[in-house]
C-alpha positions as CSV (number, residue, x, y, z in Angstrom):
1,X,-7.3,-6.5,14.7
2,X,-9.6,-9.0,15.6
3,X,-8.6,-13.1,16.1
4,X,-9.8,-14.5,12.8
5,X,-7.9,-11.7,11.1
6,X,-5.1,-12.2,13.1
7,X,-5.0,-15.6,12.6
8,X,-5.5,-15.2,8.7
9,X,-2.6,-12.8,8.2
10,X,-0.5,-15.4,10.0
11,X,-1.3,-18.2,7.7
12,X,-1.1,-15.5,4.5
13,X,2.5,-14.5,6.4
14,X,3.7,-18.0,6.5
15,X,2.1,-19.8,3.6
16,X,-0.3,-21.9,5.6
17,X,-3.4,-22.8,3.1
18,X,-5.7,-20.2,4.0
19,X,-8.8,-21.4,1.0
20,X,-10.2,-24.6,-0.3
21,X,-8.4,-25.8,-3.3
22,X,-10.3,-24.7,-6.4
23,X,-13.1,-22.9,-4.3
24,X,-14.9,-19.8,-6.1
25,X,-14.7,-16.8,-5.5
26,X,-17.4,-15.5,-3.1
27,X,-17.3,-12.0,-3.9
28,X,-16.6,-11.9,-7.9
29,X,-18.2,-15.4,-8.8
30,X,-15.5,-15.6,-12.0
31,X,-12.2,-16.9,-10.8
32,X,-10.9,-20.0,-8.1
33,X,-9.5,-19.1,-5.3
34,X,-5.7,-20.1,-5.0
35,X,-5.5,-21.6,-1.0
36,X,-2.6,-19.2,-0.4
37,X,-5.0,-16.2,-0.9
38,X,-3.2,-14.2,-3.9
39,X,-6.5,-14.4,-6.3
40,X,-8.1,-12.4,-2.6
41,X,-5.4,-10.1,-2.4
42,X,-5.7,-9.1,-6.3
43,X,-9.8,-9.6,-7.0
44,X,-11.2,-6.0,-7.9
45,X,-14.8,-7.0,-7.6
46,X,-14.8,-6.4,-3.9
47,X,-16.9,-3.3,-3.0
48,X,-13.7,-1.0,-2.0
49,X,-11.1,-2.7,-4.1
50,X,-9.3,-0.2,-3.0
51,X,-9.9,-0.3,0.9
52,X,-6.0,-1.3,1.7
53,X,-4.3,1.4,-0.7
54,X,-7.1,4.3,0.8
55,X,-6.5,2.8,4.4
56,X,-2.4,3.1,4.5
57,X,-2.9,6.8,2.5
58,X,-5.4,7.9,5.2
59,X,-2.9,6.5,8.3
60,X,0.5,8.0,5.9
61,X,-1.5,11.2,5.4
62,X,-2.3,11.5,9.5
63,X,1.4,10.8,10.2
64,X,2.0,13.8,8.2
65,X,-0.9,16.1,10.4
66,X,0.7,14.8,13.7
67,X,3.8,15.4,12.3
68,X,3.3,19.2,11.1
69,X,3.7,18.4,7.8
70,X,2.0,20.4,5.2
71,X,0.0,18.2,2.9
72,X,-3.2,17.7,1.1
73,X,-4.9,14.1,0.8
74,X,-6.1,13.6,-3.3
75,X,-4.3,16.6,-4.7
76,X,-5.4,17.7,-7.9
77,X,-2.4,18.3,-10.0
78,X,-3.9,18.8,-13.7
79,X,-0.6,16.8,-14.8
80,X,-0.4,13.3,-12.9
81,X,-1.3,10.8,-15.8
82,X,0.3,8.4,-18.3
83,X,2.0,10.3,-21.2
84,X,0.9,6.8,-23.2
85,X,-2.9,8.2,-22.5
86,X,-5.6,10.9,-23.1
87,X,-5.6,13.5,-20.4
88,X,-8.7,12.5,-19.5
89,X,-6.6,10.1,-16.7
90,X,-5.7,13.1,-14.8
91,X,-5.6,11.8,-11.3
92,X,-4.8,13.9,-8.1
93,X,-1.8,12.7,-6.3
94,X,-2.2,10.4,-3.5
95,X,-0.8,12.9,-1.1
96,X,0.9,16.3,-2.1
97,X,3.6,17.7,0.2
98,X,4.4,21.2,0.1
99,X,7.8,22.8,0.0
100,X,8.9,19.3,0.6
101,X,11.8,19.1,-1.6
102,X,13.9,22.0,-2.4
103,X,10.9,24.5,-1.8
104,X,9.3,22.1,-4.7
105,X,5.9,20.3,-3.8
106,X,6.5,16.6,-3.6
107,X,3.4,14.0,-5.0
108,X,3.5,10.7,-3.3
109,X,2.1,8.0,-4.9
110,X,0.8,4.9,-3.0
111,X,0.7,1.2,-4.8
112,X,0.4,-2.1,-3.0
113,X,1.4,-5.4,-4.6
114,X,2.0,-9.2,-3.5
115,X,5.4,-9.9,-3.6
116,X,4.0,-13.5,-5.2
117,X,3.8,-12.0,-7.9
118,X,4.8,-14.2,-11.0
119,X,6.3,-16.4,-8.4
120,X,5.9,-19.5,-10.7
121,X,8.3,-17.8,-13.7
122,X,11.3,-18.0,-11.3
123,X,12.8,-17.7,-8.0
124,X,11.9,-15.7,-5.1
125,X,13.2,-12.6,-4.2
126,X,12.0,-10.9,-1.3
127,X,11.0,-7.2,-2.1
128,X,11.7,-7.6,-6.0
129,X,7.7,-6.9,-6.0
130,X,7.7,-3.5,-4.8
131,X,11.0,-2.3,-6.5
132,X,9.4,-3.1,-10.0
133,X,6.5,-1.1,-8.9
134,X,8.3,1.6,-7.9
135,X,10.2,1.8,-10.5
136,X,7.0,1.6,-13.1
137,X,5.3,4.8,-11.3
138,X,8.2,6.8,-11.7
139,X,8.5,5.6,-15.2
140,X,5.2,7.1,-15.7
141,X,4.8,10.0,-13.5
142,X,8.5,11.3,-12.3
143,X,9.4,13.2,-15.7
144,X,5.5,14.9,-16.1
145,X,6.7,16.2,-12.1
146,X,9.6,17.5,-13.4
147,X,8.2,19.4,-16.1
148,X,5.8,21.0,-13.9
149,X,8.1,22.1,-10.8
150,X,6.9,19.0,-8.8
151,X,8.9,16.1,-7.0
152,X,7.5,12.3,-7.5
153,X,7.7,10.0,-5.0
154,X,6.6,6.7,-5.3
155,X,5.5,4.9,-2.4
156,X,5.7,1.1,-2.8
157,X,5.1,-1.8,-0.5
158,X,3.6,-5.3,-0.6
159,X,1.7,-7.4,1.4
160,X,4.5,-8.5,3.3
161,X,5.3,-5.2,4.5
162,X,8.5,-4.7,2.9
163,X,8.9,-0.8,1.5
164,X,10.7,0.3,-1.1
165,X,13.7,2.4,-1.0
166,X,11.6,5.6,-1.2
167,X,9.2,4.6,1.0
168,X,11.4,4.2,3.5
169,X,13.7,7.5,2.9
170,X,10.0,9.5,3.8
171,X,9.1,7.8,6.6
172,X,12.5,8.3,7.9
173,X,12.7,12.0,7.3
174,X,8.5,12.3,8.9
175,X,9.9,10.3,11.9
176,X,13.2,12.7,12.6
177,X,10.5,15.9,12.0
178,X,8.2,14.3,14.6
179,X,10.9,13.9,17.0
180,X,11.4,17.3,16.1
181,X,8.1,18.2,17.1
182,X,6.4,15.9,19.1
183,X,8.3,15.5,22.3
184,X,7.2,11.1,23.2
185,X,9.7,8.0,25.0
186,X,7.1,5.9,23.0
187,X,7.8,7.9,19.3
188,X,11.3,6.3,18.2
189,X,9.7,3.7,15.5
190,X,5.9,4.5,15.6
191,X,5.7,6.0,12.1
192,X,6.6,2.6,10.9
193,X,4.4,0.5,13.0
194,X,2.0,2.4,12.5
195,X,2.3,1.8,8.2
196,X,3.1,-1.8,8.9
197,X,0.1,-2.2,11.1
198,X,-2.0,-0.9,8.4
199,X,-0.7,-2.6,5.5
200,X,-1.7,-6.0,7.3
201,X,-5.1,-4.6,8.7
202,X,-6.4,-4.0,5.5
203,X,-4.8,-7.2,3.3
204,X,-6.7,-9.0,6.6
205,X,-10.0,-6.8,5.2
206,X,-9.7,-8.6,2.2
207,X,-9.0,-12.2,2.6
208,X,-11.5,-12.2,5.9
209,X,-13.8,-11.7,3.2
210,X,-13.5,-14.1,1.4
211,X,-13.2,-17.0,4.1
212,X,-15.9,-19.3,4.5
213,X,-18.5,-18.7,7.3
214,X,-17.4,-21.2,10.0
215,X,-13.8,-20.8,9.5
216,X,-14.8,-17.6,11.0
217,X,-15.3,-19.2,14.5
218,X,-12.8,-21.8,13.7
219,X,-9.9,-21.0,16.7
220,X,-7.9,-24.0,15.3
């Protein structure tokens, strides 16, 4: 991670004004950005909107390699949609683990949210974010699993870095198979560095973006 990202994801971290008050956007050209950075975190008119979800699937799905876990990275699954739409939502699974439950393959979905979130309607709770997430993908995806002989598992985190329940259950069964496997002193917590790491690399990706050209050199 470089300094000015670094240094961003500090201010981001502990609420430091990170953006001009009422600046534009730079990238999308339609909406102020909030100094805290949420309109950042949430814009979709960056090229890669999706660079921080792709990034922690790419690092969860190499955990799995190193790991020995038998998976497959964007999984077609002819069944992973919203029973509200057409079917022409199919989506493949974020990552599908084989045998993983019961002899059953498990689909993982990935989602990322602020944990700001509607912060202004009441108090704050910290990971209240991510559990409502969770709990809206398996909402939509868990009984369509079900129905065809597949285990959902929802993988939720914010830009924070806390995990939800689920998450965390996964990553603790990869970590005791790579202990398993991979004889290391240095091994005991690295499958959750190595998610928290990249969940703040890439929310850096996308508020560095969106800084104004001498803050970049700014070291104050």
């Amino acid at each position: 991670m470089s300094p000015v990202e670094y240094r961003t994801i500090l201010k981001y971290r502990l609420m430091i004004p990170i953006f001009p008050a009422d600046e534009i956007c730079p990238v999308c050209r339609k909406a102020c950005l909030d100094s805290f950075g949420e309109h950042a975190v949430h814009c979709k008119e960056l090229p890669g909107f999706k660079y921080r979800h792709d990034m922690v699937r790419d690092v969860l799905f190499d955990i799995f390699k190193r790991a020995g876990v038998s998976a497959k990275k964007e999984a077609p699954v002819n069944f992973l949609t919203d029973p509200t739409e057409g079917r022409s939502t199919l989506r493949p699974a974020d990552i599908l683990i084989f045998g993983w439950v019961g002899g059953k393959h498990a689909c993982v979905d990935l989602t990322g949210v602020s944990p700001l979130v509607g912060l202004r309607a009441g108090g704050f709770t910290a990971g209240l974010a991510a559990l409502k997430a969770a709990t809206g993908k398996v909402n939509k995806h868990e009984k369509l699993c079900m129905e065809n002989q597949h285990v959902f598992i929802p993988f939720a985190f914010d830009t924070f870095g806390f995990l939800a329940p689920d998450a965390v259950e996964l990553l603790k069964r990869v970590q005791q198979i790579m202990h398993s496997n991979v004889i290391s002193p240095r091994s005991s917590d690295v499958v959750f560095k190595r998610i928290s790491f990249t969940i703040q690399k890439g929310l850096a990706a996308q508020l560095v973006a969106r800084l104004p050209s001498h803050s970049l050199y700014d070291d104050n």
